[in-house]
Phi, psi and omega in degrees: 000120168244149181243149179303139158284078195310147189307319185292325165280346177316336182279321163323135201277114174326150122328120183196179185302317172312315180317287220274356153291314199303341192214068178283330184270327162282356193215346187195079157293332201257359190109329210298338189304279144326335183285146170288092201226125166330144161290134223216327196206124168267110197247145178248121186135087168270014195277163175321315171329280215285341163305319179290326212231233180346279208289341186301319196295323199275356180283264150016323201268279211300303179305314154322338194087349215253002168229279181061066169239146164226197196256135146238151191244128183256109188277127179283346159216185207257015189250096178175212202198049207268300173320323158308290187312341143304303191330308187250047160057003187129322218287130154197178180234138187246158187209120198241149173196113161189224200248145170212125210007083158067017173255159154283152170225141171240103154274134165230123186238168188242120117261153203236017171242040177233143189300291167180188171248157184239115150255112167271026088016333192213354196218026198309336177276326189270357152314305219264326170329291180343318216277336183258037166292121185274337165273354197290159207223288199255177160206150186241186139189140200239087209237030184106156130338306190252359165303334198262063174238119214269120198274111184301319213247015159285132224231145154255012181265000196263146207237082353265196189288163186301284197254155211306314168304341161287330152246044191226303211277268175003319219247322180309319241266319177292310179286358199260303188294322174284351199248007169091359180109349169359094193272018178253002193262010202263186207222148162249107177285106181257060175330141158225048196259129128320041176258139171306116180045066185291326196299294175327323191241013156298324212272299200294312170290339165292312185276001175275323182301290160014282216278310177304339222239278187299331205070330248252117163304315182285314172276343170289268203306328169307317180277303189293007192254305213243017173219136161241123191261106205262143178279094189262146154229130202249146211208080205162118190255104173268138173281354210047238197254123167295070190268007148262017217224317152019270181318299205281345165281323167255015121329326192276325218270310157110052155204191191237136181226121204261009170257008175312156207212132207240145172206198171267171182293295161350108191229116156239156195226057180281173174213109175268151167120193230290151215288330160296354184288286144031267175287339187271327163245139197252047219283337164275338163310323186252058177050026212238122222260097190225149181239166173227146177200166181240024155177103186311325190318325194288280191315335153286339197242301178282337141270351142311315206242002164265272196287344192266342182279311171329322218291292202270004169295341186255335200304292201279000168306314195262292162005280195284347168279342173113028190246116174281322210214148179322313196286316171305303173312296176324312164285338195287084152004262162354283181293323196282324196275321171287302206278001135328267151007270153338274235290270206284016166243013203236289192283298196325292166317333171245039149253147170243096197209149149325132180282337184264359152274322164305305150329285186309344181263332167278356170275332166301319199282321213282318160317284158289321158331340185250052180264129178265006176298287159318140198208074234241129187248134162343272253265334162280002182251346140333329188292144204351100156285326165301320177269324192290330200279309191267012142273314194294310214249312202298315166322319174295309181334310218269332172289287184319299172311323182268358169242014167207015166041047187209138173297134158276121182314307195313296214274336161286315176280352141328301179309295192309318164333304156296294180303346168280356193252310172302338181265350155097018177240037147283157251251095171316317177280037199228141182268030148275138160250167155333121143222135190201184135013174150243353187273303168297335138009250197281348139309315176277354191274313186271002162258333184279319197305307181289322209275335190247097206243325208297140170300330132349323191210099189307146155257096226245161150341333203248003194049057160278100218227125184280148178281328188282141168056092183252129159280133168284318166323294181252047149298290191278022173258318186302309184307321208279327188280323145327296199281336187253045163272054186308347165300305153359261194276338194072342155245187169248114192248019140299091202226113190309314154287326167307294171324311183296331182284322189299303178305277190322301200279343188266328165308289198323279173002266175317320187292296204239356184091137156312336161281326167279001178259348159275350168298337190275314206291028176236015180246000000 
């Protein structure tokens, strides 16, 4: 994406090399702008994320000493923003922001460890060059959810192929042929795409492409021999380029940067595999909050069931109370208090991780969720709530309950909470709507429908169900055709105690408003 440059900053000098020998002890304390240092990392991806995150790191690794590598950045589709980023020779400024013991914090750093950019789109050739580098090592990438996908109608004769595994296959097929098959000439792929075992389902598309794009037994087995493709999860909410904020950030830094680029403080990196990896980008040396492990899963799982779980156990809780934005909840008495609460007597228990390494990481999560910087709104952590609720939430139900053979209170009134939010009986006059499925729809349209019969309690367009005279009988008959719904859920979670905690809060719900009934179950 490139952004307008407001008239009033037009007088300011762009970032570029030049800038910053002039003014080297304020901007490149370490040198870095000028030394000569190898290309080291092929990255597919110029967006703010991998700007923030990967390269920030390897800028750190370089000041440090301890890489003396720098990235050329490849745009993964044809649309991006590579021209710029020539434009200011590599150079953009990252700005970190968030709360550390109870203070605000500001880092503002230059970084200098991307090379330049590639579209091979308009360059193609200078793509396919990258391959005879002779230090490159890694390769990172960041192309979306939906980047790691195997594109049927993707050609290797297309210059380039459409999608990011097509051209990573492309790109292998030139470096496997320039290095003579060399099996010391192959990559370490560090995929961050956001996906389950992302490494593991590059490897698998690549390698179909391969077999479908070459035949060639010799190039097949060199990517499985002599390339490791590692399964990552990356962990850090970068905002990007600050366009309400703008005029006045760069006024301060006093040039014009038009990639600038913005986050939390907060950086996680696992990475499974083998140890040489490691050894070779050394991200913890330079102080850099990266784990290496040889099975990501514990680490994934906790963050699912921590932070992406918090996220979807309160939305709709916060919805019906009028709370736009995470940092509101935190501040919201009521709410801050559940999801303690919830967070170390629900969820905690049943990972199975040190419980004092689970702490620190939900005092990290809850810590940034209060960042005042970030401004991450309810209404967008909403989107298929439904589908979001049973990766996140359900499992823990379902663990708590087999390990203390009881519904967990908390993560049960959430649950009736999701169903009141699916039944339409938030506050009609608040402009949020569903957005979800049309299939999960028109389920809960036609279980409320079915389920909430008394003429007392009207149905508008919106499925909105009135508060007055809710029978509990068919409270708990509605939950239970919800809950034993496994297109839903992937089972059938109709578990007799679970219905029951669920039915009383989702009565509670309907009766009394979402704020007195989380006020009560807090009593």
């Amino acid at each position: 994406m490139n952004h307008s440059t407001p008239d009033n900053l037009q007088s300011l000098p762009l970032l570029s090399r030049a800038f910053v020998r002039a003014h080297a002890s304020a901007l490149d304390p370490h040198g870095l702008v000028d030394k000569p240092l190898p290309i080291k990392v092929l990255q597919f991806g110029e967006g703010g994320f991998l700007r923030g995150f990967a390269d920030w790191m390897i800028h750190r690794l370089n000041a440090r000493g301890l890489y003396n590598g720098k990235v050329v950045i490849v745009q993964p589709i044809p649309s991006g923003t590579i021209e710029t980023l020539n434009k200011q020779e590599g150079l953009y400024t990252l700005i970190r922001r968030g709360i550390e013991q109870g203070k605000p914090v500001e880092e503002v750093e230059l970084i200098t460890s991307v090379s330049h950019g590639i579209n091979p789109y308009t360059d193609f050739e200078a793509f396919l060059q990258c391959a005879s580098l002779p230090d490159l090592r890694f390769i990172i990438s960041n192309t979306t959810e939906a980047g790691i996908v195997l594109d049927e109608g993707d050609r290797f004769d297309a210059a380039p192929p459409r999608s990011f595994p097509g051209k990573l296959t492309r790109f292998l097929w030139e470096r496997f042929h320039r290095m003579g098959g060399a099996p010391d000439r192959g990559f370490i792929i560090l995929p961050c795409e956001l996906i389950d075992r992302n490494g593991d389902t590059l490897k698998g598309t690549v390698l179909t492409l391969a077999e479908r794009w070459t035949q060639d037994s010799r190039f097949i087995r060199w990517i499985q021999e002599a390339n490791t493709f590692c399964n990552t999860l990356v962990d850090g909410i970068m905002t990007g380029y600050p366009r309400d904020e703008i005029d006045s950030l760069q006024a301060k830094l006093g040039y014009r940067d038009d990639l600038l680029d913005t986050g939390e403080l907060f950086r996680l990196w696992v990475i499974e595999g083998p140890e040489t990896v490691r050894e070779e980008l050394p991200l913890d040396r330079a102080g850099i909050n990266v784990v290496w492990t040889q099975d990501m899963t514990p680490y994934r799982t906790r963050k699912v069931r921590i932070l992406n779980g918090i996220h979807s156990m309160c939305a709709p809780i916060a919805i019906a109370r009028g709370i736009e934005t995470v940092r509101e909840a935190l501040l919201d008495p009521a709410l801050s208090r559940f999801i303690r609460n919830t967070l170390h007597e629900e969820i905690i228990p049943v990972l199975k991780m040190p419980r004092e390494e689970l702490e620190d990481y939900a005092d990290s999560v809850l810590q940034r969720f209060a960042n005042p910087f970030i401004k991450h709104q309810w209404s967008s952590i909403a989107l298929n709530s439904c589908a979001k609720f049973r990766a996140r939430v359900l499992p823990t139900i379902l663990e708590y309950q087999e390990k203390f053979s009881r519904a967990p209170k908390g993560l049960s009134f959430s649950f009736a909470a999701l169903l009141s939010y699916y039944g339409g009986t938030i506050d009609p006059e608040q402009s949020h709507t569903i957005k979800d499925d049309p299939g999960v729809i028109e389920f809960f349209r036609s279980l409320w429908a079915k389920g909430v019969t008394r003429e007392n309690r009207e149905r508008s367009s919106s499925i909105h169900v009135s508060s007055r005279n809710v029978d509990p009988a068919e409270m708990y008959s509605l939950v239970r055709g919800a809950l034993s719904e496994s297109a839903l859920w992937g089972v059938d979670v109709s578990i007799p105690s679970l219905v029951q905690e669920v039915s009383q809060h989702l009565t509670s719900i309907l009766q009394k408003g979402m704020s007195s009934s989380l006020e009560q179950i807090l009593h």
